[in-house]
N, C-alpha and C positions, 0 to 999 in steps of 0.2 A: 516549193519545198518548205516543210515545216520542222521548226524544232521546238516539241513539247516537252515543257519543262514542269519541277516542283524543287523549291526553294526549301529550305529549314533555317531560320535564323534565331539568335539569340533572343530577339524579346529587346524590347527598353524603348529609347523616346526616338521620334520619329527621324528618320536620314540616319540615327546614330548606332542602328540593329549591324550584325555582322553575320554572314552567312557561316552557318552550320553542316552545314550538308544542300548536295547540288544531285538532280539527275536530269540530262536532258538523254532523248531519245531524238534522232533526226529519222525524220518520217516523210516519204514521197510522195501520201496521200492513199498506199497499199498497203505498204509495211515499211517498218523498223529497219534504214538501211545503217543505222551508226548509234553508240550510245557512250555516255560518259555519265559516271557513277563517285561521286566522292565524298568523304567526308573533308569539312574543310574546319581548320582551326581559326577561328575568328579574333582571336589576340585580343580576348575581353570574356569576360564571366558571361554564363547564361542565365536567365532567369529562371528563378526558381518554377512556375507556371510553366515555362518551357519544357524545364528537365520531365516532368511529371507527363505532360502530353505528349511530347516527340520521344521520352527516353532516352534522349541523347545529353552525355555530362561533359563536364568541362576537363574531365579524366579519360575519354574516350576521342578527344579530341588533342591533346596531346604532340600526341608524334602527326597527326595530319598534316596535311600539305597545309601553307598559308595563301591566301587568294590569289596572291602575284606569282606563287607558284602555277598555278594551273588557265590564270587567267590566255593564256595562248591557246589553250584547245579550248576553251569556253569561246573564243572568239570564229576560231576554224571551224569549228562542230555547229554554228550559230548563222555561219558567213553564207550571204542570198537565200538567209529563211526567213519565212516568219516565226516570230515568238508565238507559242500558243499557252496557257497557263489555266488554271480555275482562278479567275481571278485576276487578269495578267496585269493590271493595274501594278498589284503588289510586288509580283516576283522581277519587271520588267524593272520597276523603281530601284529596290532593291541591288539590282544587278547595275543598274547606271551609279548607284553610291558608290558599291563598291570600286568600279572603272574610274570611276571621277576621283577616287582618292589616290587612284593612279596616274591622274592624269591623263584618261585616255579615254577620247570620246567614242562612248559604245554607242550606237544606234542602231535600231532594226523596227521593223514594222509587226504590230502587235494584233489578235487573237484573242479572246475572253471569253472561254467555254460555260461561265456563268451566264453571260447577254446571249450567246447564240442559241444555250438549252431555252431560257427565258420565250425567245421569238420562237424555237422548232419544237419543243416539248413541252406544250404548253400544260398550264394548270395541276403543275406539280407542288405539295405542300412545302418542300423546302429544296431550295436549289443548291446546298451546302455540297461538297464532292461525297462524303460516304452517304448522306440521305439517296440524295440523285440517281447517284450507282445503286445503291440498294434497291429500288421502287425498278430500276432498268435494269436489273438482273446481272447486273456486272460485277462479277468480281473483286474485292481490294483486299489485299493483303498490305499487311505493315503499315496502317492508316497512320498519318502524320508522321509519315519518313518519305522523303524522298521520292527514292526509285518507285513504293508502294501507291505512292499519289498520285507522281507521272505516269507509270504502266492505265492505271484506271484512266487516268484521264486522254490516253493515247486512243484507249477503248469507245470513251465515250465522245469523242474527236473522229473518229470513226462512224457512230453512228449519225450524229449532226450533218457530217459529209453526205450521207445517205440521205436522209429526211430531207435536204436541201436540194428539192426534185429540181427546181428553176434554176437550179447554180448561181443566183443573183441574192442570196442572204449573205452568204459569210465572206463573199466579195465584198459586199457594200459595209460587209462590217470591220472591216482592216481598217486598221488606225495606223496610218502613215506619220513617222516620226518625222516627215518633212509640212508634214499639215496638209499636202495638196487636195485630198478631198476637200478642204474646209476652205484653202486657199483659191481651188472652184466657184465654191458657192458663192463666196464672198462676190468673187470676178462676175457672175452673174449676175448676181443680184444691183453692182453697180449698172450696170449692164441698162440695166432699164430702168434708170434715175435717169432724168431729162438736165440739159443743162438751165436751167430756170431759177427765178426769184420765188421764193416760198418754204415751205416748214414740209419738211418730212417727219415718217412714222416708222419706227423699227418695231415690226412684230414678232412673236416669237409660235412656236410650232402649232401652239394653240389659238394664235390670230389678236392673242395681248398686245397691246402697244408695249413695247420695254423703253424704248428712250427716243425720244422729241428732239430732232432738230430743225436750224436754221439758216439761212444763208444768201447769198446773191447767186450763188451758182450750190443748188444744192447737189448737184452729181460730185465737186468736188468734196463739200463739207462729209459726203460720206466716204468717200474714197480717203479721204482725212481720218475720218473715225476709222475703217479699217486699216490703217498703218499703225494704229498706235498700240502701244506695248504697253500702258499701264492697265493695273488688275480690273478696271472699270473697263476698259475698253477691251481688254480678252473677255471679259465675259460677254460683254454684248454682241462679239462677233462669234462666240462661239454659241450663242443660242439667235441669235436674227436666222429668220427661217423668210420673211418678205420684208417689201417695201411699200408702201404708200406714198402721196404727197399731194399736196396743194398748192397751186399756182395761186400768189398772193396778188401779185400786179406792182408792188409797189411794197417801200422801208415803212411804214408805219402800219399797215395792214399784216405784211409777216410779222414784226414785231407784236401787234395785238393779236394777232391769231397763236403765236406762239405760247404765250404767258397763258392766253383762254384756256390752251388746250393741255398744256400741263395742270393747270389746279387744276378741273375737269377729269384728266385721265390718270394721274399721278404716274409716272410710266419709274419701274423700279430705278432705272440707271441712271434720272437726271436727279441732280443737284436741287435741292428744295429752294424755294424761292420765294420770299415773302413780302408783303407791302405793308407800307405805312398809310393810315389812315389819314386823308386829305381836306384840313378844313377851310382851305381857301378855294374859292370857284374859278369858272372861265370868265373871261373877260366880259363874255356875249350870253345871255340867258340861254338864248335857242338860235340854233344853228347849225347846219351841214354841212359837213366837211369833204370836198370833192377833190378824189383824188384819180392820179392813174387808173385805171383796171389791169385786167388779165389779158383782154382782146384789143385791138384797134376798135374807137368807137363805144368802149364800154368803162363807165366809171365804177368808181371804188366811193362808196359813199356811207358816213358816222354821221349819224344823229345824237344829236345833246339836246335835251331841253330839260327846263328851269335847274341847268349846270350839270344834268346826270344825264350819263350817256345810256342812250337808249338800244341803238342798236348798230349793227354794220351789213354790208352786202354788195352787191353789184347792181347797176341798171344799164341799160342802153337807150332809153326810152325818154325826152325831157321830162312827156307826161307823166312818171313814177317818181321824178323828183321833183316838179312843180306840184303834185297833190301829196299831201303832208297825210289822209288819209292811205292813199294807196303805197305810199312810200314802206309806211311801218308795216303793213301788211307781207312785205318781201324782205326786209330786214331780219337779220335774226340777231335776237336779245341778246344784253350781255348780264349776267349774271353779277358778278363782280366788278361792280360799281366803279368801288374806289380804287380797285390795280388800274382798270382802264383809263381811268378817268388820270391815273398816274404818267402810263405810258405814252397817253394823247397829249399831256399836258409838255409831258419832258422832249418829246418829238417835236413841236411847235416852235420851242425854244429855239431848237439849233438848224430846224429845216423848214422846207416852205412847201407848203402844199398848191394843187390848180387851182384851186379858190373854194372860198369861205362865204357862205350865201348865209347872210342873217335874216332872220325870219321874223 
């Protein structure tokens, strides 16, 4: 069941608009089984750009009902639909201000005859409601009132149902007020994080890294990231589209791999990170640093020499780390000298590595 609606509000700064005029039409997906039609008096001046567009003054509004008047059939006429709207961002918002000044939490699951024309009509010059209708041969009367908006958009809600041969567009496109599509993804995508030591990648739809983490048990560190409620971490969960990762073997290896890979890939959501320039050396000219691996049987190996780090990798083999030749040849460089040569140093301090083969 759906209730297609069109909103008319006063105009002014954002959350602070009051609604002018209301139609919803409750629709079963055939026809128009219920409608409610009102002007509403919004208990605040309308803007001037308003009166001229919609026609509607702040003398015609008057004697109309005020919101908490009518707000019980807005709820009945609304209750196990979905919201559908040109734009239902706006009118869906709108409608929770107005409840929320009620106190009274309105939710419903939401419809945007703009995204679904977008995905089912495709390569229209403008997806505005009277352009739209117009190029689609629909009707609109009373453009920028109400009932005039909603009737068109009832129309053209109608035809989207039609064009949507697979029945899998406007389903998948319902915006659940409880997030569960999104609360899915999320679930999946932990899903196949491994409980392991290493640095993970959040991508986003196009296959960008957006934000770099790290951890001992990286399955948790992201299940961490999707619990959290600040604006950083809503946006990353609501654009991560996969996951990556790299098994480090071992704390100083995730820690270098980490820092490499954010200068390297600047991914938008992580916090900038910068180093100081280091002019004192390692204690050892030349030297490899052997640590853990990733496998039973396989090390984790940094080469320094004459005090600048050359590179890092893995072997299994003594022969790749007794020939200082073939060594470098499986290593891969680091770029960034002196971060590394920062985090090796500050790691050494407080932890102990398998051993230190001087050369």
């Amino acid at each position: 069941m759906y209730a297609i609606l069109d909103i008319e509000t006063t105009g002014g700064k954002f959350n602070e608009e009051g609604i002018t005029e209301i139609a919803i039409h409750k629709f079963d997906g055939h026809e128009v089984i219920d409608q409610f039609i009102t002007l509403v008096n919004p208990e605040k001046p309308i803007q001037e750009f308003v009166v001229r567009l919609t026609g509607i003054n702040n003398k015609m509004l008057r004697n109309a009902p005020k919101f908490y008047e009518v707000a019980k059939r807005i709820v009945e006429i609304t209750k196990d639909c979905i919201i559908v709207a040109h734009n239902s961002s706006f009118d869906y918002r709108i409608l929770r201000t107005e409840f929320d000044r009620l106190g009274f939490n309105y939710y419903r699951n939401t419809l945007c005859t703009v995204e679904l024309s977008k995905q089912l009509i495709l390569d229209q010059p403008s997806y505005s409601l009277g352009k739209l209708t117009k190029s689609l041969g629909i009707p609109i009367t009373d453009r920028h009132r109400a009932n005039g908006d909603a009737l068109a958009t009832v129309q053209l809600f109608k035809l989207l149902l039609e064009k949507d041969t697979e029945k899998t567009i406007i389903q998948n496109a319902i915006k659940y007020f409880d997030k569960r599509v999104k609360k899915e993804k999320l679930k999946s995508l932990i899903e196949n994080v491994p409980t392991i030591l290493g640095v993970f990648y959040i991508h986003n739809s196009d296959g960008k890294v957006i934000y770099i983490g790290k951890g001992s048990n990286i399955k948790a560190e992201v299940n961490k990231l999707f619990l959290k409620i600040t604006k950083r971490a809503l946006k990353i969960q609501e654009r991560a589209d996969s996951i990556s990762f790299d098994k480090t073997g071992n704390e100083l290896f995730t820690r270098l791999k980490y820092y490499i890979q954010l200068e390297k890939l600047t991914p938008k959501y992580n916090f900038k990170k910068t180093f100081k320039t280091i002019s004192d050396n390692f204690n050892n000219d030349d030297f490899i640093i052997v640590n853990k691996g990733r496998e039973i049987e396989e090390n984790a190996i940094l080469l320094v020499e004459n005090n600048i780090v050359f590179g890092y990798g893995y072997t299994n083999l003594a022969l790749q780390e007794n020939d200082i030749t073939v060594l470098k040849s499986i290593l891969t460089p680091i770029e960034n000298k002196d971060a590394s040569k920062n985090i090796i140093k500050n790691y050494l301090i407080k932890n102990k590595v398998q051993k230190i083969i001087r050369l």
